[in-house]
C-alpha positions in Angstrom: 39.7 250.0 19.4 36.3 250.9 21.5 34.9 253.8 20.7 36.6 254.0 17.3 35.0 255.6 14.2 33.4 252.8 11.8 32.0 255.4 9.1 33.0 258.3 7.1 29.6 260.3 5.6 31.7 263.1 5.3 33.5 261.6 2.7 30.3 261.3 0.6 31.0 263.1 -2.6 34.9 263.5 -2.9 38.0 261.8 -4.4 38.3 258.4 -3.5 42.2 259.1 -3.1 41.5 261.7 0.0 38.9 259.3 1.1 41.1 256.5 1.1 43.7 258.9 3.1 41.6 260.1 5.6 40.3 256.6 7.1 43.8 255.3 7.1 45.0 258.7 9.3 41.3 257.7 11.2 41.9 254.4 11.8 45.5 253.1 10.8 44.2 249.8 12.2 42.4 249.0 9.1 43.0 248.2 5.2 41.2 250.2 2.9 39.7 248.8 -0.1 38.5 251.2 -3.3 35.8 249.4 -5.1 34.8 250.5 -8.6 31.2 250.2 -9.8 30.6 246.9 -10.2 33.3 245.1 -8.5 33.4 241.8 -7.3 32.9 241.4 -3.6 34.0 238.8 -1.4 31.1 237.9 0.8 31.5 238.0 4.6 32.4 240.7 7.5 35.5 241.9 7.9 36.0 244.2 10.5 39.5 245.6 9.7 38.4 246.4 6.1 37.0 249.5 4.9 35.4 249.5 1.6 35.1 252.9 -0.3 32.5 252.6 -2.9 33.2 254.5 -6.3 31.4 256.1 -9.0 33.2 256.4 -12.6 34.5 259.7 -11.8 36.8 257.9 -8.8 34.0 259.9 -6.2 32.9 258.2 -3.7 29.2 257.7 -3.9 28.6 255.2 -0.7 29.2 256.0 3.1 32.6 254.4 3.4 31.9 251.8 6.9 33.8 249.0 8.6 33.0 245.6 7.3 
């Protein structure tokens, strides 16, 4: 998908649940992963995986990218 969007800084500060919904209506081409503070992470690029970053509160606290 050239040209499609790859991160979300809008989405800085707000329920991980709209977060979540907005990058799958974004990009339906990609799985979205919520991550809790210190998850595990797999290592590696992945670039049909989103991961939204969470704080204890379920807000997301990273720029949710591609990778």
């Amino acid at each position: 998908m050239s040209g499609a969007k790859s991160s979300w800084p809008e989405l800085v500060g707000i329920l991980a649940t709209l977060a979540a919904t907005q990058i799958a209506h974004d990009r339906p081409d990609v799985a979205v992963e919520v991550l809790p503070p210190g998850a595990p992470l797999p290592p590696g690029y992945n670039a049909e995986r989103v991961r939204v970053f969470i704080d204890n509160s379920g807000i997301v606290s990273q720029t949710p990218v591609i990778g």
